[in-house]
N, C-alpha and C positions, 0 to 999 in steps of 0.2 A: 504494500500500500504506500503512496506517493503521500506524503502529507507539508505543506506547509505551514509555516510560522509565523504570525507575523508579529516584528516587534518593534517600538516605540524606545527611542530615546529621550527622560526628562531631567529635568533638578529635580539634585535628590529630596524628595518631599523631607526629609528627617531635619532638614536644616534646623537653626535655633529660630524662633520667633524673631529675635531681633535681627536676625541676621539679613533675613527676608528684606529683598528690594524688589521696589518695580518702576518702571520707564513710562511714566505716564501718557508721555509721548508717541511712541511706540505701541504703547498698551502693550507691554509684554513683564515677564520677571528678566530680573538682572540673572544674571548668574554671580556675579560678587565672587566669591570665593568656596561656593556648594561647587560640587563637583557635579558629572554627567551619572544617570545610570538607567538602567533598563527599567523600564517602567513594572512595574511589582504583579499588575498582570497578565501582563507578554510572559512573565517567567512563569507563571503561572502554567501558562500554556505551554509553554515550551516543554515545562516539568510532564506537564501531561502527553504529550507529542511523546519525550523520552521512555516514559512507563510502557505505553502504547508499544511503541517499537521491541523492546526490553519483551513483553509478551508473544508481539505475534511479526514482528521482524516488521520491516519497510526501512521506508528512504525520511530522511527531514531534510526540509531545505529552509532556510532563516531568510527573511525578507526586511529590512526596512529602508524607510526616506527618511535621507538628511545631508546634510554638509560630512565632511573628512570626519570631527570626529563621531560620528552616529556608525564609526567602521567599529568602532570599539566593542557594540551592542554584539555587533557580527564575533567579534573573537572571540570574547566570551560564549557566546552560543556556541564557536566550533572546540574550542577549551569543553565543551558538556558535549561533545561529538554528535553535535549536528553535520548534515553528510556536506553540505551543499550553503555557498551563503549569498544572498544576491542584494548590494548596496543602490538605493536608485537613488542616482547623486541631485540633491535638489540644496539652494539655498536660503529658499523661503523661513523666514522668522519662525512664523507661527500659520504654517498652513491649516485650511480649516477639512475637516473631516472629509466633505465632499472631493475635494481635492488630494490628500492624501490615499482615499477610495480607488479613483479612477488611476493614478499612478501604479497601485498595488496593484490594482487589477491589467492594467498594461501590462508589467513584469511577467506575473505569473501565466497571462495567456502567451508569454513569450518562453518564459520556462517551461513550458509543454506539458505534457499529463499529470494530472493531480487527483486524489480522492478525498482530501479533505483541507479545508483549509481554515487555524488553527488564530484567532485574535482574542487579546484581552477584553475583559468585560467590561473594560472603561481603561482611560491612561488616568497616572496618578498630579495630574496638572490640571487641567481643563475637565476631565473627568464628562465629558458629552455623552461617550458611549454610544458613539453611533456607526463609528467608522467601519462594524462588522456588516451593520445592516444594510449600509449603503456598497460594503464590497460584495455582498450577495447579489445585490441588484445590477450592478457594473457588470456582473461574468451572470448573471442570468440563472441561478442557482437558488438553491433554498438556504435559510438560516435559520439555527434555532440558538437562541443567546440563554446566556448563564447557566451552561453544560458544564456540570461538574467531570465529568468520564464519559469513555466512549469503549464500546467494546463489536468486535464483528458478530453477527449474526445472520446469517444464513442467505449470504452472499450481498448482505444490509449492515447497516450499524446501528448498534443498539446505545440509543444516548441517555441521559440520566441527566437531570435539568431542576434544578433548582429553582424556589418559589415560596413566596411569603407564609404558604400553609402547609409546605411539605414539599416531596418529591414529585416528579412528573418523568416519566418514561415513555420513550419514541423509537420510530423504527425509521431509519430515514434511508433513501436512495444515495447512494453517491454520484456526482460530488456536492460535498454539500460546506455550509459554510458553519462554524462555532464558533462564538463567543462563550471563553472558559471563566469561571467565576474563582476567587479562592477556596482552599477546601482545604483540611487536617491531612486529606492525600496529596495534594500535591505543591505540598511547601519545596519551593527552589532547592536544589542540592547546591553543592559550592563545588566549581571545576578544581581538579588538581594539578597543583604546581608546573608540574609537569606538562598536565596538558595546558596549561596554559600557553607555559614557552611551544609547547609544537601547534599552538593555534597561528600564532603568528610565522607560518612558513608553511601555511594548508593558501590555495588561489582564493582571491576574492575577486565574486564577477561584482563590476563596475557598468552601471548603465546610466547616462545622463537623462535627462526626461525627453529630449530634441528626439533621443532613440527610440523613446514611447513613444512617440507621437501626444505628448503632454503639453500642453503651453503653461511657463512658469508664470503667466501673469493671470492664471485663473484662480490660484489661489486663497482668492479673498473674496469669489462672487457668492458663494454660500451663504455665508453670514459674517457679520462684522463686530469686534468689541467696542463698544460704543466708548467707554470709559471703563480703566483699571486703576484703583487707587489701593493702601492700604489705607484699613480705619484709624484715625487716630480719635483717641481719649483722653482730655485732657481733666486733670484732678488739678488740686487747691489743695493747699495746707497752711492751716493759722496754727500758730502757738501760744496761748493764752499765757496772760503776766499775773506777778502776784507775788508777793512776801513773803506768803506763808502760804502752807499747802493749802488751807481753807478759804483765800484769797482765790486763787488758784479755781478751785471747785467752784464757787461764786462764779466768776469770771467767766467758766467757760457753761456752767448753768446759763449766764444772762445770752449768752452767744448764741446758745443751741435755742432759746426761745426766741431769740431775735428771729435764726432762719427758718425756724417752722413759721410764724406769721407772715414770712414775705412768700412763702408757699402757697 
């Protein structure tokens, strides 16, 4: 079984609260000094892709769009011995789903046969959650989103789908599209040392978007961020005066009854 990947590279959500910038200009996050990483449910997927294979054998191939370092996503996925990794060189800021959709789907109808093709349930940035359902519709196929597992069944795939009141189980044709949810199966493993260094000396296919037949400037007709700002909160602090400590008490008694009446 053919299956692909597809993965997202974001800032690492973990960052510190304060650390957090954004370009309001732009309307995007800084990067500041958070580093890049795969978005929490690509690996998700990816974890599940690997179990899959681990069971009943096939192919992976790791897909994503971005600038030089979005190559990084790709190593590490072949560092966890994915077979195959395909970079579609784009350098759009913040392209919007629709757009990131049709790209992915460009690639993979170029990467040739597939039986299943493998997206997180949401990126951990923008969190839309939609980029599966629209790569369903680009390659013309079915979706069924928040698939915890997937297993063969009787020349079909038998998916297992998660939901506000329990489980939900399907029987679906291939090829078909998943959006993988997280699950106590398939928390990310971490590649070894090892593979890591022979990730970086396995090929990376490079495809510019000109090669898709992509125009870089559609980017943005989806939808638009109107405005990104952080909240600020701004507090006050008085320190009440006083001789003695029951000065003191007085003092800030009269204070706290002044603001309640101006309330």
């Amino acid at each position: 079984m053919n299956i692909i990947v597809c993965l997202k590279q974001i800032l690492d959500p973990e960052i510190p609260a304060r650390d957090f910038r954004v370009d309001s200009a732009k309307r995007v996050a800084e990067q500041g000094g958070a580093t890049l990483v795969t978005n929490i449910f690509c690996e998700n997927a990816l974890e599940t892709a690997l179990q899959f294979r681990e069971a009943h054998g096939g192919k992976i191939t790791v897909v994503t769009c971005g600038g030089d370092a979005a190559e990084e996503v790709l190593r590490k996925a072949l560092a966890l011995r994915a077979d195959d990794a395909v970079l579609i060189e784009s350098s759009a800021e913040n392209p919007d789903p629709l757009f990131v959709a049709r790209a992915l789907a460009a690639a993979i109808r170029k990467i040739g046969a597939y039986d299943v093709v493998l997206v997180g349930r949401e990126s951990g940035d923008w969190g839309a959650g939609q980029t599966g359902g629209l790569l369903a519709e680009e390659l013309g196929i079915p979706c069924i989103s928040f698939a915890e597992s997937f297993e063969p069944s009787a020349g079909k795939l038998h998916v297992k789908r998660q939901t506000d009141s329990g489980w939900e189980q399907f029987e679906a044709a291939t090829p078909v599209v998943l959006t993988i949810t997280n699950h106590d199966k398939n928390v990310p493993r971490i590649p070894k040392t090892r593979d890591v260094m022979q990730s970086y000396r396995k090929p990376l296919t490079k495809w510019p978007l000109a090669d898709l037949a992509i125009d870089p400037a559609t980017g943005g007709d989806f939808y638009q961020v109107a405005e990104l700002s952080v909240p600020r909160k701004e507090t006050q602090c008085e320190f009440v005066a006083g001789d003695t400590l029951e000065d003191k008490i007085d003092a800030f008694a009269a204070r706290v009854s002044q603001v309640i009446r101006s309330i």
